[in-house]
N, C-alpha and C positions, 0 to 999 in steps of 0.2 A: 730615606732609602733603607732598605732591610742587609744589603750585604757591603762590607769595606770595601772588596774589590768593585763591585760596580759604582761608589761614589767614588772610588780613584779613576777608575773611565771617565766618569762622569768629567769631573776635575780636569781632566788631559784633554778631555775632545773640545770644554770650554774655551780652553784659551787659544787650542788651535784654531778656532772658527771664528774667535773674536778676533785675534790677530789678522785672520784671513779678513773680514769684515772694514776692520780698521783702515787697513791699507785702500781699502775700495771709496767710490765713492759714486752715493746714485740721487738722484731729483726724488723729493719723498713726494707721491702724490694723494700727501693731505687735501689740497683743492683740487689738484686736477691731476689726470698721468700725461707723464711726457711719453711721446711718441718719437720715433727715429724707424727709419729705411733700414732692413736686417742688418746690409753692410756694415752699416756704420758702429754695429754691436758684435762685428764677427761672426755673424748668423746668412746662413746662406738663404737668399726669397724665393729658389725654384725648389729647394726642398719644402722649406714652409710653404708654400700652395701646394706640392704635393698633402701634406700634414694636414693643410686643409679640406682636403678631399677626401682623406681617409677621415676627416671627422665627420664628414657628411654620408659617407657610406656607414659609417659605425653608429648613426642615428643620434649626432649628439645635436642637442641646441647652441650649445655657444664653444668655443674655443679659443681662449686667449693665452701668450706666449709673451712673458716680458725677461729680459735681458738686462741686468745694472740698471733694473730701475726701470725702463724704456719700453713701451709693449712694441712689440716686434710682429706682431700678427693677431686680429681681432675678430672672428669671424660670427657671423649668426645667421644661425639658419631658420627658413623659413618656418613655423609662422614666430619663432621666439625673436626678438630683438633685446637691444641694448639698455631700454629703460626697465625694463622687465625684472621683476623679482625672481627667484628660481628657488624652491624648495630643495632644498639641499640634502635633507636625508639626515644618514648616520655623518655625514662630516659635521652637524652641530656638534656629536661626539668631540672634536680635537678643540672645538671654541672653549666648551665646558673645562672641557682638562687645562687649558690655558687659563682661564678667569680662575680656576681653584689655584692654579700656581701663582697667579698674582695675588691673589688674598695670601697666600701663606708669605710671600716675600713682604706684604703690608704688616704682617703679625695680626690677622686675625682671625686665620686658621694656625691650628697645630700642624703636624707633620705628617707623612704619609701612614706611619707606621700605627697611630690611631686606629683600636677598633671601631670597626663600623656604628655597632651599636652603643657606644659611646656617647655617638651625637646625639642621641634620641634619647636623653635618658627618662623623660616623661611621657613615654610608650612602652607597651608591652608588645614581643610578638611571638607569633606561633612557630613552635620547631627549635625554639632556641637550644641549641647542646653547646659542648665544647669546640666543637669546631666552627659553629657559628661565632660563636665570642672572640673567637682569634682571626676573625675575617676584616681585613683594614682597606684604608685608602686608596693602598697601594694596590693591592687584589680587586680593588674593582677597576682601577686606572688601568691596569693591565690585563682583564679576561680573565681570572682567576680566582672569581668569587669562592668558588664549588658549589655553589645555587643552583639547586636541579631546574634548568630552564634551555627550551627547545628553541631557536632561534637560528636554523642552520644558513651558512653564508653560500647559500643556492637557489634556486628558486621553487623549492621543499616550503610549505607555508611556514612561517615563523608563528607556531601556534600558542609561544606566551608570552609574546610582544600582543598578540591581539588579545587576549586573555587579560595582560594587565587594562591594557586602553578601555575595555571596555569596565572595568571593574571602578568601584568610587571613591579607591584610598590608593594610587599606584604605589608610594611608599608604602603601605604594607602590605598590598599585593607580593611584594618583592620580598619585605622581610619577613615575610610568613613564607616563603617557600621552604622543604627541607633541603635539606643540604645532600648532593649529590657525592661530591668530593672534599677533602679540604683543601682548606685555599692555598694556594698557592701551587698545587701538583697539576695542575692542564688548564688548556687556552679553550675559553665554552664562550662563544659569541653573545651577547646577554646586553640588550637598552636598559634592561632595570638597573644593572650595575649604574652607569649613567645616568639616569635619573634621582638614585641615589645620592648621586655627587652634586647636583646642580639641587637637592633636598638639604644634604651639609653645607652647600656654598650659602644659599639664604642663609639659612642659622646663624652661618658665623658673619653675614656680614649684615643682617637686619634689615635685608632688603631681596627686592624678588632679582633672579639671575640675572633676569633682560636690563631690569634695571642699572643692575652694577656694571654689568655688560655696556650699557647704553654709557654710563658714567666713565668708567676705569678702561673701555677700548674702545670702542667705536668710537666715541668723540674727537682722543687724540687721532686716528686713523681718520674721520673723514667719513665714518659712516653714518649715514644718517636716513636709509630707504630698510627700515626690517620689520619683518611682523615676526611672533616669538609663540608662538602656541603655549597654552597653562593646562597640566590636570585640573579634576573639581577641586583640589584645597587652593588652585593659586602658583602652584613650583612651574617654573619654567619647564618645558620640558626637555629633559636633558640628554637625549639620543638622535631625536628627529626632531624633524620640521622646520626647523629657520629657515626664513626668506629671505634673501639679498642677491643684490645685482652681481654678475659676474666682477667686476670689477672692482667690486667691496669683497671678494671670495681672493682675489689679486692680493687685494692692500695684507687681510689678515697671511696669504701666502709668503708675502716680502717682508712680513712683518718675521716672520721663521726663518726665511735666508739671511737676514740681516741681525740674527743672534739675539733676536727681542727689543732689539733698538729701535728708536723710531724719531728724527730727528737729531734733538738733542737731551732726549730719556728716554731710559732704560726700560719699558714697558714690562718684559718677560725678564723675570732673571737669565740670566745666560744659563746657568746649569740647567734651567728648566728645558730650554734649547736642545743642549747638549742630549740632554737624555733620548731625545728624540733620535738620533745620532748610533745611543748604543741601545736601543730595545734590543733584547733579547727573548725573548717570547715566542718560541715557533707559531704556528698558525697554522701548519699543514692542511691548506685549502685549496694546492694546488702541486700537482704532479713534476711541472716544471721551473718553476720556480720557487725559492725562498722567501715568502713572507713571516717577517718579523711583526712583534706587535709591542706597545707600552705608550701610556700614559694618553690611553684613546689614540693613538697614529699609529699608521703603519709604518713600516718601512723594507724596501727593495736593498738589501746592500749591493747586487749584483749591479744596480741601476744608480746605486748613493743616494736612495731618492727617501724622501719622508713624503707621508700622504694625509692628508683628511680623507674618509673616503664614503662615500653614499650609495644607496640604494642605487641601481644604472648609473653609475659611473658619475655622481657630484662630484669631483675629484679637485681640493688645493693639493697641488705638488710643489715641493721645492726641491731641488737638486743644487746641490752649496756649489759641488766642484766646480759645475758648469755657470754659477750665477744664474741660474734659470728659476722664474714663477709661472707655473702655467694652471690653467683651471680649466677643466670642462662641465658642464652640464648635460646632461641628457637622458633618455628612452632605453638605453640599452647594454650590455655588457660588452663593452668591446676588451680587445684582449690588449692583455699588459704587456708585453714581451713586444708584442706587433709595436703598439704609441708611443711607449717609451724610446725604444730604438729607433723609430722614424725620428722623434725629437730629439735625441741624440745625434742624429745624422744631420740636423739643420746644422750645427755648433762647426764653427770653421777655424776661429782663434778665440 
């Protein structure tokens, strides 16, 4: 991490939330999820059918709600069901930043603070200055490459997200761009960033993303239904596209309220948790609300909520205060302000 005080946040918020964790205790649904009646989880069922209706006016395909562990509300809408894989979008984004935190707590990445083009040291690219060479880990985990790259979070075309896709190196599509800004001075919505990361996660673990993915989380979690799309060299791709069931979009959710525990291991470091907790990062992409951003997740502080978050609303949420995991899929931008506080209004004790 780049500043003292924010690894002393970091520090503080851990052990709040693993203390908080500790004391709880939920059914992990490595083979299957437990289910339980709202009641029985403090969650009220005439709100949640409301919740549910506002998911289907808001064009979503799935909408699941679980509570200490327990789904509380599962819904799918016509024509998507439940054996159904769902492209997920940009929430592949918060998988990737996860799997690099677990390589690094393995020791076999270094630290965020690592220039970027350090891992590449047997490529050259175009544009390099000095402010490309001071561009690290951390500035692409967090939107602050300074890579001159158009990707707005509207539905403005993202015209070098299709630029890179189409091109036959996407790694150096990306490090050949020049540099807009330097890193670290503003939040520029950017998949190259990401696909970067899931470029250094192979490297350092000698094996393709999905794969490690497949090994080091999905297996312990219980996932076992994903397709993983590759650039032409082979690299996972590391902004979009992953495919999995809602309820594998759940496990990886519980897997973040539960402080990276999963069982009886540790899967995510805790800090790595924690960070999620204090991003600091504005995002100013909306007029009423406060979106924060780091380490690929969002987060709502108004709401306490961390997000994975996708193209029309693929959304892992987890909200600690409340022990709540909820996931949507869907067609369409519903608003944040409206789903979060209906789902807040489910929560009784």
């Amino acid at each position: 991490m780049r500043h003292p005080n924010r690894r002393s946040a970091v520090v503080a918020m851990a052990a709040v939330i693993a203390a908080r964790v500790e004391a709880a205790s939920v059914p992990w649904p490595t083979r299957a999820w437990a289910e339980a009646p709202p009641a029985s989880q403090g969650m009220d069922a005439t709100a949640l059918q409301a919740l549910s209706e506002l998911g289907r006016a808001a064009q979503m395909d799935s909408l699941l709600v679980a509570r200490r562990g327990h789904i509380v509300l599962e819904t799918y809408y016509e024509p998507f069901r439940a054996e159904m894989r769902h492209r997920i979008n940009s929430a592949t984004k918060g998988i990737v930043a996860a799997l690099l935190g677990m390589a690094q707590a393995q020791g076999r990445l270094g630290g965020n603070d690592t220039p970027v083009l350090d891992h590449f040291p047997d490529r050259s690219f175009a544009n390099v200055n000095a402010a490309k060479r001071t561009m690290t880990l951390q500035h692409l985990l967090d939107m602050q490459s300074g890579l001159a790259w158009q990707e707005p979070l509207n539905d403005l075309p993202p015209v070098s997200l299709r630029e890179m896709r189409a091109s036959g190196d996407w790694v150096r599509f990306v490090l050949d761009r020049p540099m807009a800004l330097p890193p670290g001075q503003a939040f520029n919505y950017n998949s190259g960033n990401s696909h970067l990361l899931s470029a250094v996660l192979a490297r350092a673990t000698g094996m393709s993303t999905e794969a490690y993915a497949r090994q080091q989380l999905f297996q312990p979690l219980g996932i076992t239904d994903v397709e993983w799309p590759q650039d032409p060299q082979g690299i996972s791709a590391g902004g979009f596209g992953l495919e999995m069931t809602t309820r594998d979009m759940a496990r990886i959710g519980l897997l973040v309220q539960q402080v990276g525990r999963w069982e009886d291991r540790q899967l995510l470091p805790r800090e790595w948790v924690a960070q999620l907790q204090v991003s600091r990062v504005p995002m100013i992409i909306s007029a009423n609300l406060d979106f924060r951003y780091g380490q690929q997740w969002w987060r709502l502080p108004e709401f306490n909520a961390v997000m994975a978050v996708g193209f029309n609303r693929q959304v892992i949420l987890a909200m600690p205060d409340l022990e709540l995991v909820t996931v949507t899929t869907g067609r369409s931008h519903w608003d944040f302000r409206r789903v979060l506080g209906a789902l807040r209004s489910c929560v009784r004790t």
